[in-house]
PDB file of N, CA, C, O and CB in Angstrom:
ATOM      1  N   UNK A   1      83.611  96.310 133.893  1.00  0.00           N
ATOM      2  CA  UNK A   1      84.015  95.232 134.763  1.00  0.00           C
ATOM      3  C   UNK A   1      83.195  93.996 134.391  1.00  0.00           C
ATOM      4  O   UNK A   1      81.968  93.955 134.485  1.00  0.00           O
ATOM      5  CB  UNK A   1      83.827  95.617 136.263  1.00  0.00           C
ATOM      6  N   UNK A   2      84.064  92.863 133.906  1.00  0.00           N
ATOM      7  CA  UNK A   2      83.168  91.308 134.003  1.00  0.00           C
ATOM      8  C   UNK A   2      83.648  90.501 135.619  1.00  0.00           C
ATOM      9  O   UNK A   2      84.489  90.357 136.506  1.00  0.00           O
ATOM     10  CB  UNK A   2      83.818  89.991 132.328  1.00  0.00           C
ATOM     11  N   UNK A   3      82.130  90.125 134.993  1.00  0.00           N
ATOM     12  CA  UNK A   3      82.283  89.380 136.157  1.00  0.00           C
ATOM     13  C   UNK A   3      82.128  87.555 135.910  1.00  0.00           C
ATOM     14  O   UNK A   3      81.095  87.087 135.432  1.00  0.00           O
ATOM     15  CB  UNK A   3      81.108  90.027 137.183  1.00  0.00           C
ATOM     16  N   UNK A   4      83.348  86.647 136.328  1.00  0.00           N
ATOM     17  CA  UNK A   4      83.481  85.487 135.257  1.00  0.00           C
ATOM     18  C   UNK A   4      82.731  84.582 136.852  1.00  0.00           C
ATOM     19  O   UNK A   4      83.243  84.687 137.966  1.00  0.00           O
ATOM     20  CB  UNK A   4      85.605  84.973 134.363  1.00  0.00           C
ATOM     21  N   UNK A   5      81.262  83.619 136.498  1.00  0.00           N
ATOM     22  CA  UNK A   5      80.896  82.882 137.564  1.00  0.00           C
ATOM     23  C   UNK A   5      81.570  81.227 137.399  1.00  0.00           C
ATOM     24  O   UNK A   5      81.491  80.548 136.375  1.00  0.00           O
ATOM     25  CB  UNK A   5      79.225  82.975 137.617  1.00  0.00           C
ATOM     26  N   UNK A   6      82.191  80.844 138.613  1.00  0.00           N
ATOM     27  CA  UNK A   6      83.028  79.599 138.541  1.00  0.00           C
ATOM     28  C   UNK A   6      81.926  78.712 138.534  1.00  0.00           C
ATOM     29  O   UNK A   6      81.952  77.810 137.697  1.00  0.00           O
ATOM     30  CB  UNK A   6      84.131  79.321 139.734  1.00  0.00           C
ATOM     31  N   UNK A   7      80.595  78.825 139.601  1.00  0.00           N
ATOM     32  CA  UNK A   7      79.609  77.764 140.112  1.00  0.00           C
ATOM     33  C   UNK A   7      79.710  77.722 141.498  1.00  0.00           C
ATOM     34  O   UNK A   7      80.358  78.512 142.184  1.00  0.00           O
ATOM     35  CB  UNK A   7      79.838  76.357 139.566  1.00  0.00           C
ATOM     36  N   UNK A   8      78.967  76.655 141.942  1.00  0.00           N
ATOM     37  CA  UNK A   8      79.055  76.855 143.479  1.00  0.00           C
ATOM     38  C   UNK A   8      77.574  76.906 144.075  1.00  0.00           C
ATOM     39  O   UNK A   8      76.741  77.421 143.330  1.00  0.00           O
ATOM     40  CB  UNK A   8      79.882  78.298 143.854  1.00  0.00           C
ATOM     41  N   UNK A   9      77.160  76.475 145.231  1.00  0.00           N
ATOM     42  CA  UNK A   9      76.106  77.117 145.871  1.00  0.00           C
ATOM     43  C   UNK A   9      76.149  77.742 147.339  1.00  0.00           C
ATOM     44  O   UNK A   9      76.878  77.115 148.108  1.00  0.00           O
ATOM     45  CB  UNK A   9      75.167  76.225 145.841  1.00  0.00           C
ATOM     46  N   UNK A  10      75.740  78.454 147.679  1.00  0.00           N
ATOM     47  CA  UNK A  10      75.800  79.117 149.190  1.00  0.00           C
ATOM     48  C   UNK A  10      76.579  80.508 149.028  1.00  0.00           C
ATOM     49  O   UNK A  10      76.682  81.247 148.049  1.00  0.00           O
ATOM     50  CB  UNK A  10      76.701  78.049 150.388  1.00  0.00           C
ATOM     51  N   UNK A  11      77.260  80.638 150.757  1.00  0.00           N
ATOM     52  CA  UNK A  11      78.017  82.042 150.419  1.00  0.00           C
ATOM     53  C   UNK A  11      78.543  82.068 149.416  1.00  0.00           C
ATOM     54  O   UNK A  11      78.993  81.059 148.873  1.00  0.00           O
ATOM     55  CB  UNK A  11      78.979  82.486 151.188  1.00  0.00           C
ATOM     56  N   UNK A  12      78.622  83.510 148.826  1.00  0.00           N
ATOM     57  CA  UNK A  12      79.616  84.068 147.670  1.00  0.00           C
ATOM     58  C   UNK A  12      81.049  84.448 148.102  1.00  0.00           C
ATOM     59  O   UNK A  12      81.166  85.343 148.939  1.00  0.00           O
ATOM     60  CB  UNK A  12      79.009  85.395 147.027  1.00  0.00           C
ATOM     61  N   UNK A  13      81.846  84.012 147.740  1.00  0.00           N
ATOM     62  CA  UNK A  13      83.483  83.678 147.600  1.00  0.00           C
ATOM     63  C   UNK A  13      83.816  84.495 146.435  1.00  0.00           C
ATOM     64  O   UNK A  13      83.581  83.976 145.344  1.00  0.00           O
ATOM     65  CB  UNK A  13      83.940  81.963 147.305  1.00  0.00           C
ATOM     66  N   UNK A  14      84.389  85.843 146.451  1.00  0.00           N
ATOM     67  CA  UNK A  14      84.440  86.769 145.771  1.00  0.00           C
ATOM     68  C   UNK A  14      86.523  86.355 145.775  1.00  0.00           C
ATOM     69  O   UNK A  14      87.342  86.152 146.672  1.00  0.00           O
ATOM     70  CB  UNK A  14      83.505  88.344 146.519  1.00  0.00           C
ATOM     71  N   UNK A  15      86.605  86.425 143.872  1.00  0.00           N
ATOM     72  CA  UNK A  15      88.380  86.094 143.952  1.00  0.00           C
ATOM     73  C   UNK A  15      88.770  87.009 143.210  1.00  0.00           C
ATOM     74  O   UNK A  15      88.335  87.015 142.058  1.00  0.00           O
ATOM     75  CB  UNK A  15      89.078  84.625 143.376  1.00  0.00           C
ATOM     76  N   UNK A  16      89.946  88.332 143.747  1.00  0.00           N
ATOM     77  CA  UNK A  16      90.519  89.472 142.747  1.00  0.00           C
ATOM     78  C   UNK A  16      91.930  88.872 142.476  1.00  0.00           C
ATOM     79  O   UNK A  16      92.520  88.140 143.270  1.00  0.00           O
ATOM     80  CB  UNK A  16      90.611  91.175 143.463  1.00  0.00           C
ATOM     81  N   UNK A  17      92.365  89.237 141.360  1.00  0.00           N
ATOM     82  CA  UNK A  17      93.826  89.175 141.058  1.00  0.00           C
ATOM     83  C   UNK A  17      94.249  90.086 140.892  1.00  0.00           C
ATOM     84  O   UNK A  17      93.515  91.047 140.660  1.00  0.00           O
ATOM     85  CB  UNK A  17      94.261  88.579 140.186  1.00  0.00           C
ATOM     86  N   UNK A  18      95.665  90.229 140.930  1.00  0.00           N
ATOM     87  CA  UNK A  18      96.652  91.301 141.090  1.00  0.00           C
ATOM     88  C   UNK A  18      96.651  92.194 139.831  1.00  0.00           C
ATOM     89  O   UNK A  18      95.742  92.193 139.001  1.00  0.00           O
ATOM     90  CB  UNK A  18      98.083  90.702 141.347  1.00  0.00           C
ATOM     91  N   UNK A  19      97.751  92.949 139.775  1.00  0.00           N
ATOM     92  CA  UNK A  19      97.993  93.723 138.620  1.00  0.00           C
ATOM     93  C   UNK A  19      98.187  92.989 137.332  1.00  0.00           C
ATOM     94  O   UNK A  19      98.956  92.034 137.218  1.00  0.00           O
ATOM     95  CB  UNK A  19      99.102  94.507 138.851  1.00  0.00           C
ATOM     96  N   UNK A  20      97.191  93.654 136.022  1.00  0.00           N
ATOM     97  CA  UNK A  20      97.905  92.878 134.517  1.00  0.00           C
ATOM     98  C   UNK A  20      97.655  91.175 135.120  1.00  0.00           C
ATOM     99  O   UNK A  20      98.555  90.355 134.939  1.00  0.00           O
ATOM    100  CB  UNK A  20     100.210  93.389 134.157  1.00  0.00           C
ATOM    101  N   UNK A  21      96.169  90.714 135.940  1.00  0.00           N
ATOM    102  CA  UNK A  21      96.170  89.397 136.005  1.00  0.00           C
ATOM    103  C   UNK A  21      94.272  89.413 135.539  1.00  0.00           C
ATOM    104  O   UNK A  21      93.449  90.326 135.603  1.00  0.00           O
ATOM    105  CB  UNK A  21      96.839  88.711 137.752  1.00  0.00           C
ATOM    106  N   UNK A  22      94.176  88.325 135.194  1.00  0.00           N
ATOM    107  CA  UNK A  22      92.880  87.625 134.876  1.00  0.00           C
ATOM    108  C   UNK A  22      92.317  86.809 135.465  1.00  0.00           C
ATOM    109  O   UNK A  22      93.034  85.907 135.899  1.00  0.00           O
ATOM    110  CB  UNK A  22      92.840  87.118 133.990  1.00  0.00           C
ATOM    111  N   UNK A  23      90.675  86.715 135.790  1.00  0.00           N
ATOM    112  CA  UNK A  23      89.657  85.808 137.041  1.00  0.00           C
ATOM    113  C   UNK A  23      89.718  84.474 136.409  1.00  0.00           C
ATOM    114  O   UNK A  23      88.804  83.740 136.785  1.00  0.00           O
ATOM    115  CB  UNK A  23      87.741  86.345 137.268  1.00  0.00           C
ATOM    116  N   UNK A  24      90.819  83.770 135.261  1.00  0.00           N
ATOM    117  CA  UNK A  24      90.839  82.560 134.837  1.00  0.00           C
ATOM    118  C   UNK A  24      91.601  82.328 135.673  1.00  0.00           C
ATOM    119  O   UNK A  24      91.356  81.355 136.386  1.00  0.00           O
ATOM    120  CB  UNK A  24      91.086  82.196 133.609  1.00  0.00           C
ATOM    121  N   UNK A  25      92.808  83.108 135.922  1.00  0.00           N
ATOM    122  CA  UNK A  25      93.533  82.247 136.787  1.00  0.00           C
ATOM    123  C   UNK A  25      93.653  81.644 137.820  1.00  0.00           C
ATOM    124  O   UNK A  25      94.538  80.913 138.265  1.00  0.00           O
ATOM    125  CB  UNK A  25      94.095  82.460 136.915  1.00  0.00           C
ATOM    126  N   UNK A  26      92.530  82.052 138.261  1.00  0.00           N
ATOM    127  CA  UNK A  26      91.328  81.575 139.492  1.00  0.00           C
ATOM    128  C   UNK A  26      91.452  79.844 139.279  1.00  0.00           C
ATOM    129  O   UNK A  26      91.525  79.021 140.192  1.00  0.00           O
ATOM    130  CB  UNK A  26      89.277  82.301 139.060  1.00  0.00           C
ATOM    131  N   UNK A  27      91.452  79.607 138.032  1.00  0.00           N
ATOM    132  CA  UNK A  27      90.486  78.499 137.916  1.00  0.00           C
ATOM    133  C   UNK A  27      90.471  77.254 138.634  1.00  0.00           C
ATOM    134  O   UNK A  27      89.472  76.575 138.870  1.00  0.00           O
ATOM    135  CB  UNK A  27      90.493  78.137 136.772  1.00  0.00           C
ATOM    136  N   UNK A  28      91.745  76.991 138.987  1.00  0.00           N
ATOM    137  CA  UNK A  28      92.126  75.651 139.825  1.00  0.00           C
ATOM    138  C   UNK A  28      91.516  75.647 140.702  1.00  0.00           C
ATOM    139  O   UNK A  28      90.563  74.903 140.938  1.00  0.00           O
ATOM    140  CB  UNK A  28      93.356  75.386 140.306  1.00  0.00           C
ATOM    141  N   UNK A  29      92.170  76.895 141.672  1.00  0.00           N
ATOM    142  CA  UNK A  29      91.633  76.712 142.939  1.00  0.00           C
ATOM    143  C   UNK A  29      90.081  76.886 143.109  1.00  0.00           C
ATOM    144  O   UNK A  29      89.436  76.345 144.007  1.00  0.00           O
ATOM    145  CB  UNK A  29      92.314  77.607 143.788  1.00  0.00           C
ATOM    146  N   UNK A  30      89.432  77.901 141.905  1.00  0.00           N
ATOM    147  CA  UNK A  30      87.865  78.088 142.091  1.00  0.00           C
ATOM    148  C   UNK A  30      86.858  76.905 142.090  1.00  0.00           C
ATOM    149  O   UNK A  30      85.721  76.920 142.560  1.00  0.00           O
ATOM    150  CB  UNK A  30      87.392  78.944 141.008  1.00  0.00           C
ATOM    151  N   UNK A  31      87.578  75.743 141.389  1.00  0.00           N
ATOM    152  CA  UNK A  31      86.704  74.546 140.938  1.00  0.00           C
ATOM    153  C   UNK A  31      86.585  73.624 142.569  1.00  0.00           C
ATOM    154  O   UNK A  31      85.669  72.878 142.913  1.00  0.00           O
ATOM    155  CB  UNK A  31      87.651  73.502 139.412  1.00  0.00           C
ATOM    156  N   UNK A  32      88.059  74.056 143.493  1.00  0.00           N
ATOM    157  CA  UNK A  32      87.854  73.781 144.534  1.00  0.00           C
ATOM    158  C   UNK A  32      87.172  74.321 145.580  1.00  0.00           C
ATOM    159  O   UNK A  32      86.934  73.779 146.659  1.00  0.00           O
ATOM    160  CB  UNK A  32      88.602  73.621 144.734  1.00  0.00           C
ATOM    161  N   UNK A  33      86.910  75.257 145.268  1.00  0.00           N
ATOM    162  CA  UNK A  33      86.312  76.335 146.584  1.00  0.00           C
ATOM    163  C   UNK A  33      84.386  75.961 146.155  1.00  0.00           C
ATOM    164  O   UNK A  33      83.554  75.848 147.055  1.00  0.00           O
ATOM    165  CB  UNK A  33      86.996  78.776 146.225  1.00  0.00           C
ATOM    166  N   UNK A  34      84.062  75.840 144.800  1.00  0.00           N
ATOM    167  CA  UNK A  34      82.980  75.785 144.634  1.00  0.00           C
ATOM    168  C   UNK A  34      82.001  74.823 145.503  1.00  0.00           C
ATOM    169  O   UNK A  34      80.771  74.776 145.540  1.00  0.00           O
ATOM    170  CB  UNK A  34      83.016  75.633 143.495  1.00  0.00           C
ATOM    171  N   UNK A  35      83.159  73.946 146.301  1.00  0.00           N
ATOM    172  CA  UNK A  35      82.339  73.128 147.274  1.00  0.00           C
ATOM    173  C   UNK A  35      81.897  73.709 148.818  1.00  0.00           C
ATOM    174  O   UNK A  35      81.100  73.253 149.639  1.00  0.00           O
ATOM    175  CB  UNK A  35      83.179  71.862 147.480  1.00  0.00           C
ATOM    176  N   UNK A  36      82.636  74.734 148.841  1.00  0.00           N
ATOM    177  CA  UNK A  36      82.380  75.645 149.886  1.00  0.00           C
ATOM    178  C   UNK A  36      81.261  76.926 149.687  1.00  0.00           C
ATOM    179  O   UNK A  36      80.894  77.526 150.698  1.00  0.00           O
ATOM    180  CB  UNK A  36      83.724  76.181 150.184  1.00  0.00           C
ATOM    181  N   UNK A  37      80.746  77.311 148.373  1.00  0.00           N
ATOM    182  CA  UNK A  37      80.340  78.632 148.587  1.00  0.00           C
ATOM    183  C   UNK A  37      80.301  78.651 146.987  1.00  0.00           C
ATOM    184  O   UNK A  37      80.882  77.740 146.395  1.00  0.00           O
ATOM    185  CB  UNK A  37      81.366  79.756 149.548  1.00  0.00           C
ATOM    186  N   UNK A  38      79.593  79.721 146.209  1.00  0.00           N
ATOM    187  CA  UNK A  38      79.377  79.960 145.011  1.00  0.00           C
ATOM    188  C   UNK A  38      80.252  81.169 144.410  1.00  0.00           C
ATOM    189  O   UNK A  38      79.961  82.344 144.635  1.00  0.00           O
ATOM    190  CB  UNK A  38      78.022  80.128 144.930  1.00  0.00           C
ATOM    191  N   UNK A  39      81.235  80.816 143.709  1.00  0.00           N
ATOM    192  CA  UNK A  39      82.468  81.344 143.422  1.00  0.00           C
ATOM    193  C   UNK A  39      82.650  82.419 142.225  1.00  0.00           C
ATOM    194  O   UNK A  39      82.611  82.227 141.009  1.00  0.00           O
ATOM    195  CB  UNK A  39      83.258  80.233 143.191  1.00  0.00           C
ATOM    196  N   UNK A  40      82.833  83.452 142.858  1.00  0.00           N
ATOM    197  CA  UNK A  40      82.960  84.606 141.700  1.00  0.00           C
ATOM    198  C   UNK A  40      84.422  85.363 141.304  1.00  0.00           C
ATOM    199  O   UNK A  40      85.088  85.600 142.312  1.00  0.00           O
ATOM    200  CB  UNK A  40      81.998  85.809 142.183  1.00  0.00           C
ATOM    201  N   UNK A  41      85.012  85.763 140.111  1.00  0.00           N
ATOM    202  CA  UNK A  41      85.894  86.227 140.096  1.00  0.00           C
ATOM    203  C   UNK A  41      85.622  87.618 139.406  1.00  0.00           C
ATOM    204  O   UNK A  41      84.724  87.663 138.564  1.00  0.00           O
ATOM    205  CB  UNK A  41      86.717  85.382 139.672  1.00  0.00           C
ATOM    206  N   UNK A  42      86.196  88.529 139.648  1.00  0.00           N
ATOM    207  CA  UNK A  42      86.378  89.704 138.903  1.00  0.00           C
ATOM    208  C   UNK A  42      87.115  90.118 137.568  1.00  0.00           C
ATOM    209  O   UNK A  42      87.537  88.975 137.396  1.00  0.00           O
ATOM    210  CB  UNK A  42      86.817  90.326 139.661  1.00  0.00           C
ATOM    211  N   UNK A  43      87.653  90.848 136.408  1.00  0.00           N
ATOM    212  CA  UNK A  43      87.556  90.946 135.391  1.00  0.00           C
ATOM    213  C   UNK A  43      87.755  92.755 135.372  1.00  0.00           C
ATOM    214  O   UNK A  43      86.865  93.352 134.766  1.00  0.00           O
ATOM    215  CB  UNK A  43      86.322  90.143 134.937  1.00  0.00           C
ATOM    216  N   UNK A  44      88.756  93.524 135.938  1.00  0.00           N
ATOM    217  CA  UNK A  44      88.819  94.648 135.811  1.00  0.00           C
ATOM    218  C   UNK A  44      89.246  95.610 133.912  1.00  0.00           C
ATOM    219  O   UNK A  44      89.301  96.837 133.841  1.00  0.00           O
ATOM    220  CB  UNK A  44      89.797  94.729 137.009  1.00  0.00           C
TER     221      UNK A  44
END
C-alpha cells in the first residue's frame, strides 16, 4: 500500500477511491481540502 501525501496542516483528511481507481485522482479536490486539514490519499 502507498501512501501519496497532497500537503496540508492540521487534521488528517484521509481520501480512498473506488475500484481500478488511483489517490491522483484526488488531486483537484485535495489541493482544495489542504486548506482544511493535511491531506492523504491511499494507493491500494
Amino acid at each position: 500500500m502507498t501512501v501519496v501525501e497532497f500537503g496540508g496542516h492540521g487534521p488528517p483528511i484521509l481520501l480512498l477511491h473506488g475500484l481500478m481507481g488511483r489517490a491522483i485522482t484526488w488531486w483537484p479536490v485535495a489541493q482544495w481540502l489542504t486548506a482544511h486539514g493535511r491531506v492523504l490519499g491511499l494507493d491500494a
